[in-house]
MINU-929927 format. One record per residue (C-alpha): residue number from 1; residue in one letter; x, y, z. Coordinates in Angstrom, 3 decimals. Layout:
# residues N
PT,resi,resn,X,Y,Z
PT,NUM,a,X,Y,Z
...
//
This chain:
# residues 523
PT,resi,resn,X,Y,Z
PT,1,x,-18.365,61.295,32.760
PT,2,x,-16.611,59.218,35.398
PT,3,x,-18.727,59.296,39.111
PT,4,x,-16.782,58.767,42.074
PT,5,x,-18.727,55.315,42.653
PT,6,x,-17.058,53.799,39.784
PT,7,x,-19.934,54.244,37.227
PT,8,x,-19.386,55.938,34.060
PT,9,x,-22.488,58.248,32.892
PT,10,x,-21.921,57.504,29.232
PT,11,x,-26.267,58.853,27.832
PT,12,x,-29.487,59.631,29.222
PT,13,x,-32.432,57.810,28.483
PT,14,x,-35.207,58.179,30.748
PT,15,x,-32.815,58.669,33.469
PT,16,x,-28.796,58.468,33.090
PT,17,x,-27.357,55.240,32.198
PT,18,x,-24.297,54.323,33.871
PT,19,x,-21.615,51.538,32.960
PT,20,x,-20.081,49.732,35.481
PT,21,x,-16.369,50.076,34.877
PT,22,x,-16.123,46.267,36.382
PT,23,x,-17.965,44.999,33.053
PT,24,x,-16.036,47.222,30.689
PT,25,x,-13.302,43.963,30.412
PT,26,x,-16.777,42.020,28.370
PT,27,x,-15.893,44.225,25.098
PT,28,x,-18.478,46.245,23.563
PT,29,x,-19.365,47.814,20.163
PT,30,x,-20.288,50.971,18.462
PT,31,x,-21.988,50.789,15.321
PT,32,x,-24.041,53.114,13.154
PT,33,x,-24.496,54.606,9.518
PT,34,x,-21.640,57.676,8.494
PT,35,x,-22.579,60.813,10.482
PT,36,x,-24.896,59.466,12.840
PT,37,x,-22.475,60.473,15.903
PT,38,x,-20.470,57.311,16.065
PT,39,x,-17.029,59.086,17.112
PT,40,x,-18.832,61.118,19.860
PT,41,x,-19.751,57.833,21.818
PT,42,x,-15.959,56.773,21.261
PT,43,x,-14.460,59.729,22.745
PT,44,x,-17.124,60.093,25.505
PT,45,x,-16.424,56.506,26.256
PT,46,x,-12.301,57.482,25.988
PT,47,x,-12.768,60.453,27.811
PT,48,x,-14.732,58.551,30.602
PT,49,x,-12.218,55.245,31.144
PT,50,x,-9.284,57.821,31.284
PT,51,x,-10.513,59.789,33.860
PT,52,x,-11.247,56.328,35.535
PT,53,x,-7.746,55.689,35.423
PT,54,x,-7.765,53.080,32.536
PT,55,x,-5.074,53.533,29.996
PT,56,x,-6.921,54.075,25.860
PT,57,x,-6.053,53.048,22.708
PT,58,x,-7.705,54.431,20.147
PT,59,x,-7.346,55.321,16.098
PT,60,x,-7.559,58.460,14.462
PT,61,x,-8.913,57.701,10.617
PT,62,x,-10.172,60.940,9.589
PT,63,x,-7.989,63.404,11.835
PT,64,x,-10.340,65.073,13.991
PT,65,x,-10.218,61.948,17.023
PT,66,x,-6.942,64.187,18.079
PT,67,x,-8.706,66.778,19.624
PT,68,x,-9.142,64.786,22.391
PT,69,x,-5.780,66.375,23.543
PT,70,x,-7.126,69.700,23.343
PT,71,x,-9.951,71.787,25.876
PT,72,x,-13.407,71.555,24.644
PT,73,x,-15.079,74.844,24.096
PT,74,x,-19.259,75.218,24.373
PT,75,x,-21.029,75.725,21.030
PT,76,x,-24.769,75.332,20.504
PT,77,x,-24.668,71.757,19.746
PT,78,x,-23.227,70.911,23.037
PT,79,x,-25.351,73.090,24.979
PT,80,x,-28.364,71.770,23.114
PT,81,x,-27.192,67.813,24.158
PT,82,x,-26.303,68.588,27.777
PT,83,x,-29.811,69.818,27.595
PT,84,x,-31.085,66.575,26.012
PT,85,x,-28.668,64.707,28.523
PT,86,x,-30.548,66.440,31.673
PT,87,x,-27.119,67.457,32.679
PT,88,x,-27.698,70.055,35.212
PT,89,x,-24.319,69.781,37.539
PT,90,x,-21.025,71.585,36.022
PT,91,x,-19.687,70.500,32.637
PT,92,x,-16.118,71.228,33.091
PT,93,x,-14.171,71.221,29.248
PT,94,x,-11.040,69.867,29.639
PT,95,x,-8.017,68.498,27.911
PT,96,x,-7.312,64.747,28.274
PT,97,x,-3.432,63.494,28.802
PT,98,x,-2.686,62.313,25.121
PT,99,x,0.727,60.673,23.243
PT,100,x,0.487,60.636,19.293
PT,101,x,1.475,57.311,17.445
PT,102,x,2.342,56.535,13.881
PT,103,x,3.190,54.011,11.814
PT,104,x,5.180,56.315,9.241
PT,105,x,6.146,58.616,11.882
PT,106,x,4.704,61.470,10.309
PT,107,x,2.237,63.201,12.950
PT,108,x,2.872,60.977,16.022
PT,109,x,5.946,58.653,17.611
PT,110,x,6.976,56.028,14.987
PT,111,x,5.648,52.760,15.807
PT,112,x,7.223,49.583,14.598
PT,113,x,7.641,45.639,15.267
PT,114,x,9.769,43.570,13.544
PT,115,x,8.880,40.717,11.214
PT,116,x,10.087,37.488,13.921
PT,117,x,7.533,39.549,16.491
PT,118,x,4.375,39.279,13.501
PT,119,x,4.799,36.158,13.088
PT,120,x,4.298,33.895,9.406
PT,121,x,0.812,33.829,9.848
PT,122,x,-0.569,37.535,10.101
PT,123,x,2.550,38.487,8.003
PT,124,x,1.260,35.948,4.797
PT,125,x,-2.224,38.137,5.793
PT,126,x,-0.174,40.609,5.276
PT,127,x,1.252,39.731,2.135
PT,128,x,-1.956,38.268,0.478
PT,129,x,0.115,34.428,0.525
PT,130,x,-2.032,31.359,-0.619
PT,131,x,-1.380,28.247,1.450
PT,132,x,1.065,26.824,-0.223
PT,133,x,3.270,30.328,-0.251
PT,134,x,2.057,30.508,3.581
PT,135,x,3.535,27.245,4.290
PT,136,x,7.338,28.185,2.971
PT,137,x,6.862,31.386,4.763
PT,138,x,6.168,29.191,8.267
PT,139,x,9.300,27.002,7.169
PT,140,x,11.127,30.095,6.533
PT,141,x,10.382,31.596,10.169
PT,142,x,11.411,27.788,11.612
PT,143,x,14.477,27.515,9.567
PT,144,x,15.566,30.891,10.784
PT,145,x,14.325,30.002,14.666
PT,146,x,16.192,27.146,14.499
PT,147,x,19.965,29.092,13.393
PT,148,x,18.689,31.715,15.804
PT,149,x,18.458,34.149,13.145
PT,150,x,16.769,37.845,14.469
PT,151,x,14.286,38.842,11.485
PT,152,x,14.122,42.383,12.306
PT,153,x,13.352,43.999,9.123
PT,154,x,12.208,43.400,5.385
PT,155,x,15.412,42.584,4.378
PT,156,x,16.458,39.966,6.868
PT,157,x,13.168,38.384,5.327
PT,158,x,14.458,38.540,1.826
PT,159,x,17.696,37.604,2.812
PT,160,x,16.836,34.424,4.884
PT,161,x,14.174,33.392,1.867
PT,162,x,17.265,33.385,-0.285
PT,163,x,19.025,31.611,1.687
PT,164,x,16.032,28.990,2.566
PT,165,x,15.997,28.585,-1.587
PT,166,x,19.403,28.241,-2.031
PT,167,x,19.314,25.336,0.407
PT,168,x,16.345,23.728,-0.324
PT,169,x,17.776,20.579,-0.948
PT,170,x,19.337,20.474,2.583
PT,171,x,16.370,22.044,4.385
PT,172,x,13.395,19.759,2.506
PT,173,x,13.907,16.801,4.593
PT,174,x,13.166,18.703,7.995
PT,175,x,10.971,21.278,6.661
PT,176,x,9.556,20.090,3.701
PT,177,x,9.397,21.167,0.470
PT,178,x,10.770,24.929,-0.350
PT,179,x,9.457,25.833,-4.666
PT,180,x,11.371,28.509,-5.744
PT,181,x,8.350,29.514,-7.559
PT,182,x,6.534,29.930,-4.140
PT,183,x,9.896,32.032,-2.585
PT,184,x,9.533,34.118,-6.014
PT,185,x,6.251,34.885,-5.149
PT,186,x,6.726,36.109,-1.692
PT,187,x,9.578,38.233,-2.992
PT,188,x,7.250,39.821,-4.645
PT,189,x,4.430,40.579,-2.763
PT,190,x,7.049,42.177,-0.224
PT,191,x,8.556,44.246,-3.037
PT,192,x,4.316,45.216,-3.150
PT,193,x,4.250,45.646,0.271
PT,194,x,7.821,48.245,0.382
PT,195,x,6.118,50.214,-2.066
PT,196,x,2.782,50.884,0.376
PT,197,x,5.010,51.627,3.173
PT,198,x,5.517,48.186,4.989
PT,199,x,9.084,48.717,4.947
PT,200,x,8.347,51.354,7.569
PT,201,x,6.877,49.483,10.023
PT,202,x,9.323,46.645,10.228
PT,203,x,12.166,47.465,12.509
PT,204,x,13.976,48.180,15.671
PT,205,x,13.297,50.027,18.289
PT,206,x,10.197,48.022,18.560
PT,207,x,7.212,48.905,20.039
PT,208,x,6.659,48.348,23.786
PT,209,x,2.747,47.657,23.955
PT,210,x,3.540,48.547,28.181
PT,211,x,4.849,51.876,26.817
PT,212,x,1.035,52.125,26.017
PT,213,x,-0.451,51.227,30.186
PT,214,x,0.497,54.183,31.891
PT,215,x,-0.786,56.562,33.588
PT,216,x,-0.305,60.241,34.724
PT,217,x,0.677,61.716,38.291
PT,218,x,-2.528,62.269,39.091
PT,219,x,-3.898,59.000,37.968
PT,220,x,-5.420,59.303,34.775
PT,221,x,-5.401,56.929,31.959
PT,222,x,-3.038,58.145,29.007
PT,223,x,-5.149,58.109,25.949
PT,224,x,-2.633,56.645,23.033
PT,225,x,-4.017,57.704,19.323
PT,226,x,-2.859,56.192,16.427
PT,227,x,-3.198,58.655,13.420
PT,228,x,-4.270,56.497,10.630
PT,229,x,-5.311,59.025,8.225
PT,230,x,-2.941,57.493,5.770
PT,231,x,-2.442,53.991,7.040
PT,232,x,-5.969,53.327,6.280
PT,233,x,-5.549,54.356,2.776
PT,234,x,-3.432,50.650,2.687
PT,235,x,-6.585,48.678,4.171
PT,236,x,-4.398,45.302,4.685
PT,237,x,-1.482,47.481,6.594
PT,238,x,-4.256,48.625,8.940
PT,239,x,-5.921,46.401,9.380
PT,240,x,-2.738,43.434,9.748
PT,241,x,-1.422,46.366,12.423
PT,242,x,-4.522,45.893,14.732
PT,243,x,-4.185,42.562,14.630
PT,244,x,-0.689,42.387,16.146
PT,245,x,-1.397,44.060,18.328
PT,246,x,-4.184,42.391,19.521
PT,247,x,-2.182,39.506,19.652
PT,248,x,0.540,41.193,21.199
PT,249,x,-1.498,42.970,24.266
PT,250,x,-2.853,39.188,24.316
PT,251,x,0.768,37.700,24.341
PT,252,x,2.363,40.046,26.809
PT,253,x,-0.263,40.334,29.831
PT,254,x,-0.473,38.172,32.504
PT,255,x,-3.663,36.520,33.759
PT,256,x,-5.133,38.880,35.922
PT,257,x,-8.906,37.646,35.951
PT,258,x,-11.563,40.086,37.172
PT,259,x,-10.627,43.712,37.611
PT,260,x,-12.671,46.729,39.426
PT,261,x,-11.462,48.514,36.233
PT,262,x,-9.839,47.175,32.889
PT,263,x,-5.842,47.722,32.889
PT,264,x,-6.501,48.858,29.175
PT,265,x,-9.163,49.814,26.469
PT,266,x,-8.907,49.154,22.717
PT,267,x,-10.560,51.102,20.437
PT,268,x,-10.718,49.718,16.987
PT,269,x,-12.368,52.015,14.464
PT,270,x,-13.557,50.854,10.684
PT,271,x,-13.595,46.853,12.324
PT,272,x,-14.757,45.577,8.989
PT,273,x,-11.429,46.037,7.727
PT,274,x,-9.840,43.383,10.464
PT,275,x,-12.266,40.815,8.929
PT,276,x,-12.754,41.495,5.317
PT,277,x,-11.386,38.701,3.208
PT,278,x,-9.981,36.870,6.485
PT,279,x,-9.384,33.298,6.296
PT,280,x,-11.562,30.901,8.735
PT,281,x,-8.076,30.140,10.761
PT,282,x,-7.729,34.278,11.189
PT,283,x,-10.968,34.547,12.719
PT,284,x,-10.646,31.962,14.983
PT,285,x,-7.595,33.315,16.411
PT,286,x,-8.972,36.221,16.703
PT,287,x,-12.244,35.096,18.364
PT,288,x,-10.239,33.165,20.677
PT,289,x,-8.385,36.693,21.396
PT,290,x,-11.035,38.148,22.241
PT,291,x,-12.647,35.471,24.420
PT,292,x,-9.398,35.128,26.271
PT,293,x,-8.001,38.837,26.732
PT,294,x,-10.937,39.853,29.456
PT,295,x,-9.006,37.585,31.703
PT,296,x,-5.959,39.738,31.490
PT,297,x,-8.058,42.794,32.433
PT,298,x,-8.051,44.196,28.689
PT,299,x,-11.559,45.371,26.988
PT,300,x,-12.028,45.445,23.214
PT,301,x,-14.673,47.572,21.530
PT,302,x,-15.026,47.698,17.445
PT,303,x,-16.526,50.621,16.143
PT,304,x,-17.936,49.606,12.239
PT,305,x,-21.255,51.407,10.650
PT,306,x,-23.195,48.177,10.952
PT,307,x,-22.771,44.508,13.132
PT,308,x,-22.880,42.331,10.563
PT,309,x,-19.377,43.577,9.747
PT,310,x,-17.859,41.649,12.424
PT,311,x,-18.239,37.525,12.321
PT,312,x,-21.174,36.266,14.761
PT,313,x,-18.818,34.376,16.812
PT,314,x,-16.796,37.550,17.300
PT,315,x,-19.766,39.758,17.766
PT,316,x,-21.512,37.892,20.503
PT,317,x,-18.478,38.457,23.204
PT,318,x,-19.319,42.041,22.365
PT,319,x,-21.614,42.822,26.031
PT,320,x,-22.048,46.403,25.835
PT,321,x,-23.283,47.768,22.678
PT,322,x,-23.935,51.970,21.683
PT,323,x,-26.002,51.159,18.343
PT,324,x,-26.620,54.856,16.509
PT,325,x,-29.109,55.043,13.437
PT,326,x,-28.922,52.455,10.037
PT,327,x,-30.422,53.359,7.302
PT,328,x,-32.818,50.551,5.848
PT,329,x,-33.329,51.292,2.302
PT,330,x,-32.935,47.974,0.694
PT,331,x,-33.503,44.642,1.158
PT,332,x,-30.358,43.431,2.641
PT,333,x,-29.804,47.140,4.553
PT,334,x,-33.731,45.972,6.107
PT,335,x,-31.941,42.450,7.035
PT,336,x,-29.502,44.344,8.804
PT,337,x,-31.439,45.932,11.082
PT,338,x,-33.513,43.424,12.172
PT,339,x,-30.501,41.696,12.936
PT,340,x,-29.394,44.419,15.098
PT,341,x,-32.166,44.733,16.624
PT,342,x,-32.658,41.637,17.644
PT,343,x,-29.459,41.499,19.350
PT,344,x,-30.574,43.631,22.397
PT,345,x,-32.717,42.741,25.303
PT,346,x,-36.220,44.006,24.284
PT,347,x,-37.758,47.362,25.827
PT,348,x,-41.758,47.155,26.263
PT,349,x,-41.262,50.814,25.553
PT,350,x,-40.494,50.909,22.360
PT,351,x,-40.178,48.869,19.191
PT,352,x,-36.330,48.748,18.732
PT,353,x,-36.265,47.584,15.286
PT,354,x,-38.093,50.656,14.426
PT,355,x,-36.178,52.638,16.338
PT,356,x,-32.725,51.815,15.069
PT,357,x,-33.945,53.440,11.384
PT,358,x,-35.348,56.490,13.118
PT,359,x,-32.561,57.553,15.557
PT,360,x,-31.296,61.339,15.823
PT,361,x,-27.852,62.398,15.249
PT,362,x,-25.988,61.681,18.973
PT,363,x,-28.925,59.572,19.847
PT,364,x,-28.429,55.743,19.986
PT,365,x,-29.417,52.277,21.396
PT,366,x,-27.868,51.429,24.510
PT,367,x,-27.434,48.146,26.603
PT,368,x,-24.230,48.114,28.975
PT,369,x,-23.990,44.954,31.460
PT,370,x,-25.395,45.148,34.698
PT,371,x,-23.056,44.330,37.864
PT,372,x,-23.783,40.799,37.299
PT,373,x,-22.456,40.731,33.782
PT,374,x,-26.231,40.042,32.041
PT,375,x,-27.165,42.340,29.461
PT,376,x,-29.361,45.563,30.362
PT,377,x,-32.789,46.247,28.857
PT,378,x,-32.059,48.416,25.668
PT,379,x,-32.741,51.931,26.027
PT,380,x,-33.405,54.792,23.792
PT,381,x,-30.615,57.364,25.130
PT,382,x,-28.793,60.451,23.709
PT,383,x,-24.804,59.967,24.190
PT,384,x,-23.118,63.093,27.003
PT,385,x,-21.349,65.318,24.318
PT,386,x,-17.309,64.989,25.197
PT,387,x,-15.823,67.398,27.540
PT,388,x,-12.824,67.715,24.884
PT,389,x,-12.122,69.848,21.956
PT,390,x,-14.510,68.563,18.763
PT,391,x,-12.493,68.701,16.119
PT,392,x,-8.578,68.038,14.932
PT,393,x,-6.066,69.570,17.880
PT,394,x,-3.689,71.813,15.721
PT,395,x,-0.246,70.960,14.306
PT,396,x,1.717,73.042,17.026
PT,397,x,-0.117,71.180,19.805
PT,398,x,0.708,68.091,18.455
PT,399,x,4.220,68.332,17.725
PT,400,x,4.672,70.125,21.364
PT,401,x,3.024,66.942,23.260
PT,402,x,5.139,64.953,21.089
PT,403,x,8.342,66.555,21.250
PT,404,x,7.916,66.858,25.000
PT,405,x,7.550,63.125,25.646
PT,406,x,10.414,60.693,26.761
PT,407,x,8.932,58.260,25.081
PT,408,x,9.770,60.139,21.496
PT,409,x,13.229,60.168,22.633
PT,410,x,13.363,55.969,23.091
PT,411,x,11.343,55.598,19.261
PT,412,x,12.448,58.399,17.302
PT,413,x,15.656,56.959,15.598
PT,414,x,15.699,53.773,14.076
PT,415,x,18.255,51.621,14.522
PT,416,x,19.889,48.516,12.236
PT,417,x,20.926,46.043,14.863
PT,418,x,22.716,43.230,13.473
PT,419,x,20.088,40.564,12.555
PT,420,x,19.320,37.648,9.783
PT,421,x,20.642,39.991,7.067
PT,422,x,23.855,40.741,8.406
PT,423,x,24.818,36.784,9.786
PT,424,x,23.328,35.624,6.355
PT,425,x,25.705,38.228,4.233
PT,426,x,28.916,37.364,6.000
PT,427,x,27.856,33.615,5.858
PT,428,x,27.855,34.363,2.389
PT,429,x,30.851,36.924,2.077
PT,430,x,32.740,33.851,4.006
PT,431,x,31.836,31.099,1.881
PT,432,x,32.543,33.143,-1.196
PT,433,x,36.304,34.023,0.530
PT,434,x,36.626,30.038,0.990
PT,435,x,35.197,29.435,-2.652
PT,436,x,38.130,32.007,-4.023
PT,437,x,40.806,30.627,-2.148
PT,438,x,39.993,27.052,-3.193
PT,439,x,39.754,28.819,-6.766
PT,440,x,42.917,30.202,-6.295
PT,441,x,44.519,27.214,-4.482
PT,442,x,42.982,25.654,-7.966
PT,443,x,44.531,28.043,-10.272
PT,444,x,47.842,27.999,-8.298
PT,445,x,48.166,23.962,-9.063
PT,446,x,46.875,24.793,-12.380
PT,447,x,49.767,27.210,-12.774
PT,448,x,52.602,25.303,-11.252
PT,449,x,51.365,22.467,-13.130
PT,450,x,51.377,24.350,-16.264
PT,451,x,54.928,26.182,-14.944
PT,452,x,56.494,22.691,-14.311
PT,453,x,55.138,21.565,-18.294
PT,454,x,56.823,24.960,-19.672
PT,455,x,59.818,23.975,-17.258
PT,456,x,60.207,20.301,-18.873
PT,457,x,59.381,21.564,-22.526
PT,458,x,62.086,24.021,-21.742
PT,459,x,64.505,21.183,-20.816
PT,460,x,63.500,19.182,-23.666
PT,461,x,64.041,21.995,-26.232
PT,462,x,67.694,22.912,-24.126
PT,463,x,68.206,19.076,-24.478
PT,464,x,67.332,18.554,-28.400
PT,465,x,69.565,22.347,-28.791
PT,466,x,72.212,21.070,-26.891
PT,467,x,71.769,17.564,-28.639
PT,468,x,71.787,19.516,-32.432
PT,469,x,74.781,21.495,-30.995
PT,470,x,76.469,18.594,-30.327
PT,471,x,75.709,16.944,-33.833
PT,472,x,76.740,20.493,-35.200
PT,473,x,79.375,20.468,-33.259
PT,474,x,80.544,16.988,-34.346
PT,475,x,79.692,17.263,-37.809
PT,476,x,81.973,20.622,-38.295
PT,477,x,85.080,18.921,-36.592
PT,478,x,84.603,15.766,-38.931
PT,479,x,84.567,18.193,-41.882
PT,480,x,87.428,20.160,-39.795
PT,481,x,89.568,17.166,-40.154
PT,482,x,88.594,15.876,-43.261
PT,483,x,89.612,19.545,-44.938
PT,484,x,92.938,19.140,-42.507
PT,485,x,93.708,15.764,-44.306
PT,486,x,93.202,17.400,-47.687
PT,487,x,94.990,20.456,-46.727
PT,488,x,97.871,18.536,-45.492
PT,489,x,97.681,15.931,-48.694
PT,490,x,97.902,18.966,-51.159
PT,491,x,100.480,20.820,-48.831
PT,492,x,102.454,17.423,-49.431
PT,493,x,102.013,17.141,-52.688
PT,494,x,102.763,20.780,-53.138
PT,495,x,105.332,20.502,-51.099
PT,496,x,107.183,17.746,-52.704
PT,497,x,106.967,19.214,-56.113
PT,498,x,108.064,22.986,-54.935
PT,499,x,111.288,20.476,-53.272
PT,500,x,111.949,19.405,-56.880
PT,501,x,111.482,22.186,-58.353
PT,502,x,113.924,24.002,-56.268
PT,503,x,116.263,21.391,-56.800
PT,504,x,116.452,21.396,-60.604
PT,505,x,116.959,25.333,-60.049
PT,506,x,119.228,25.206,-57.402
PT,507,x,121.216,22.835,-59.905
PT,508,x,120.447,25.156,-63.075
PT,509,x,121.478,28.295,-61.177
PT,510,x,124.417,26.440,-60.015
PT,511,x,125.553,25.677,-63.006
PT,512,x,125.316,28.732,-64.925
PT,513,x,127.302,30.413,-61.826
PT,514,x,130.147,27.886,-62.217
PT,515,x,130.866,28.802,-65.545
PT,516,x,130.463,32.194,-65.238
PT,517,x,133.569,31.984,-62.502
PT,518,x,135.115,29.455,-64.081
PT,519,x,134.772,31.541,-67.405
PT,520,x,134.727,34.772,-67.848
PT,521,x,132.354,35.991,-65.402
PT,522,x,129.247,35.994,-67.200
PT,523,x,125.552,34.763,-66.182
//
C-alpha cells in the first residue's frame, strides 16, 4: 500500500514496515521455497510502486501474475492476513492499469528485437556458441557493421554468415580467421533455435523499452506483464530475453542519479535461469548492469526460491530483501540457509537462521533500506495480501485490454523491411547477372569463333569442290576433244572411202546407162 508520505507499507512485523520509495533504485530480492507466498510479495510490491507512480515490469510464468489487471475480491485468506497485517483502515480491491506482452504474440502484444539490437555476445548465449564459434559470430556482426548491413531477422543472419564464408579469404586479413566448420555450426544451432520459436522474436517493429515508462492520466505506473507461460518452457529464450533487456533499459536511459521514486521497476521471476550455465564474461556484464542502472533511476529485483541462485557479486547490490521460508532438509539445503541468514542485519529478537526454516505461508524476512541507504534490522513480518484479483484475469479481459491499446496497433503486424538479406540477395542476384553475361559474352566468342571455323571449312570445301570441278571440268573437255579428233579421223577416213566408193558406182552406173541408150535400152 502506497502512503501519501512516499512510504510503501509492504508487511507488518511488530509494527508496519515501510519502504522508502527513494531506496527502491538499490534492487532487492525475493526468495523462498515453492508455495511459500513468493508471488504475493511481488504483486504487493507491483501493486504498491504503481500506485506510486513508478512504471512495472514484471513476468507471468505460471499464468495467474495476470490478475493483477483484474479487482480483488475478499476471501478468508485475505481477511485472515489483513488481520495478521493489523490493517484496520479501508482495504479498497482494485484493478491495477495493465498492458499484456508476448514474445509469440499469443496472449499479450508481440514483442520483438532484432538480431543487430542483441548483439554477438548474448545472441552466441543464445545459441549455446563456444569461443571460437563466438568469435566468427563477433566478426560476422563487424563485417556486416562495417557494409552497413541492418540484421533484422534470422535470415539476414544466415544470409550475411554465408556471405562472411564465401569471402573468407577477403575478410581474414581484417577480421581474422572465418572456418567454415565454425559458420556450419552456427547455422545450425539457429536452425535449433527456429524450431523453439527464436524466429519469432527476431524482427521489426521492434520493441520500444519507453513504450514500457508510462503512465496513466491519473498518474499511476502501468504495470507491463510478460506472459511467459511458454517462453519459459525454452529456459535459454527466457532467460537470453531478460537479459536484453536489461541491457537495453541500461543502454537507452540517461543518467539521472538519485530519484524520489525509481522511473521503472524490473521484476525478474525464476532468476536462476539468467545465471545458470553463464560464462564469467556474462556475469560480469551483468553485475556491472546492475551496479550501474540505479544511476538511471531503474530498480532490479530477482525473485528465485533460494539466494545462492544468483552469483555473490550480483547478490550483494541486492539492498532490500523479502526472504519467505527454505526448507533445510539436507546438508547443502542447511548451507543454504545459513547463508541466507547471515545476509541480514541480525534481530536480538529472534534467531533468524531458525526462523527462515520455520516461516508461515505469506510470512517472511524483511530488511528494506533505511533513508540513508544502510540496511534495516531484519524483521519477522507477514507480507499485506494484494488489493488485486488472486488468480489468472480471464481470456475476455485480456484480449479487451489488449485490443483496446494503441500500442497493439504499432506491434501487431510484423513487417520485412529491407535489411542484410535483401542487399546480400541482390548482391548476389547481380553478380550472378554479371557472371551470365560474361558466360554468355564467353559462349558468344566461342560461337563466332566456332561460326567463323565452319565459315572457313565451308570455303575450303567450296574451294577443293570448285577446284575438283574444275579438274572435272578439264578432264571431260580433254576427253571432249580427244573423242572430237577421233570422231573427225574416222569421219575422214569414212569419208574418203564412201568418196571412192561413190565414184567407182557413179562410174559403174554410168556405164551400164550408156549402153543401155546407146543399145537397146536395157539396164
Amino acid at each position: 500500500m502506497y502512503t501519501n508520505d512516499g512510504q510503501l507499507w509492504i508487511a507488518t512485523g511488530e509494527s508496519p514496515i515501510m519502504f522508502n520509495a527513494k531506496m527502491a533504485n538499490r534492487h532487492g530480492l525475493i526468495a523462498g521455497a515453492t508455495g511459500t507466498g513468493k508471488t504475493i510479495s511481488l504483486k504487493v510490491l507491483a501493486e504498491t510502486f504503481s500506485t506510486a507512480g513508478v512504471p512495472v515490469f514484471m513476468v507471468d510464468i505460471k499464468g495467474d501474475v495476470c490478475g493483477i489487471a483484474k479487482q480483488g475480491e475478499e476471501n478468508k485468506h485475505v481477511t485472515s492476513q489483513l488481520e495478521k497485517c493489523g490493517v484496520t483502515c479501508e482495504f479498497p480491491y482494485k484493478s491495477y492499469p495493465t498492458m499484456f506482452w508476448d514474445v509469440y504474440g499469443e496472449k499479450g502484444i508481440p514483442v520483438r528485437t532484432t538480431v543487430s539490437h542483441m548483439g554477438p555476445t548474448l545472441l552466441s548465449r543464445l545459441l549455446g556458441l563456444n569461443p571460437t564459434q563466438e568469435g566468427v559470430l563477433e566478426i560476422t556482426f563487424r563485417a556486416a557493421d562495417d557494409a552497413q548491413l541492418l540484421l533484422i531477422d534470422l535470415k539476414d543472419l544466415r544470409s550475411m554468415l554465408t556471405y562472411v564464408s564465401d569471402n573468407a579469404k577477403e575478410l581474414q586479413v581484417k577480421y581474422g580467421n572465418v572456418s567454415s566448420q565454425s559458420v556450419g555450426a552456427i547455422s545450425r544451432a539457429l536452425l535449433s533455435l527456429e524450431n523453439a520459436g527464436g524466429d519469432i522474436f527476431f524482427g521489426e517493429p521492434e520493441l520500444d523499452i519507453k513504450d514500457w515508462i508510462r503512465t496513466t492520466a491519473s498518474s499511476a505506473g502501468i504495470i507491463n506483464v510478460l506472459d511467459c507461460v511458454k517462453l519459459a518452457n525454452q529456459p535459454l529464450l527466457y532467460s537470453t530475453f531478460l537479459l536484453w533487456l536489461l541491457t537495453d533499459l541500461y543502454e537507452m536511459l540517461p543518467e539521472v542519479g538519485d530519484l524520489d521514486k525509481p522511473r521503472m521497476i524490473f521484476f525478474f521471476d525464476e532468476a536462476h535461469m539468467l545465471f545458470n550455465d553463464a560464462p564469467k564474461a556474462l556475469i560480469e556484464k551483468i553485475e556491472q548492469v546492475v551496479r550501474l542502472i540505479r544511476s538511471k533511476g531503474v530498480g532490479i529485483y530477482f525473485i528465485t526460491q533460494n539466494p545462492a541462485d544468483i552469483p555473490e557479486s550480483v547478490l550483494a547490490q541486492l539492498g532490500n530483501r523479502i526472504q519467505h521460508a527454505l526448507r533445510a532438509f539436507t546438508p547443502s539445503e542447511q548451507k543454504a540457509v545459513k547463508a541466507a541468514a547471515q545476509s541480514f542485519r541480525p534481530n536480538p529478537a529472534f534467531d533468524t537462521e531458525e526462523a527462515i526454516s520455520v516461516l508461515g505461508t505469506g510470512e517472511a524476512l524483511v530488511s528494506f533500506l533505511d533513508s540513508d541507504g544502510a540496511p534495516s534490522i531484519v524483521q519477522r513480518a507477514f507480507i499485506l495480501p494484494p488489493q488485486s484479483y488472486m488468480g489468472p484475469c480471464g481470456d475476455d479481459l485480456r484480449s479487451s485490454i489488449i485490443n483496446g491499446s494503441d500500442l497493439y496497433l504499432k506491434y501487431k503486424d510484423a513487417v520485412d523491411n529491407r535489411s542484410a538479406y535483401e542487399e546480400i540477395e541482390e548482391e548476389r542476384a547481380e553478380k550472378e547477372k554479371e557472371e551470365a553475361e560474361a558466360e554468355a559474352e564467353k559462349e558468344r566468342i566461342k560461337a563466332e569463333k566456332e561460326a567463323e571455323k565452319e565459315r572457313i571449312a565451308q570455303e575450303k570445301e567450296e574451294a577443293r569442290k570448285k577446284r575438283e570441278e574444275d579438274r572435272e571440268r578439264r578432264e571431260k573437255e580433254r576427253e571432249d576433244e580427244r573423242r572430237e579428233r577421233e570422231f573427225k579421223k574416222k569421219f575422214a577416213m569414212v569419208n574418203k572411202a564412201a568418196s571412192s566408193a561413190a565414184s567407182q558406182i557413179g562410174r559403174e552406173v554410168g556405164r551400164k546407162v550408156l549402153r543401155g541408150i546407146l543399145g537397146n535400152l536395157k539396164w
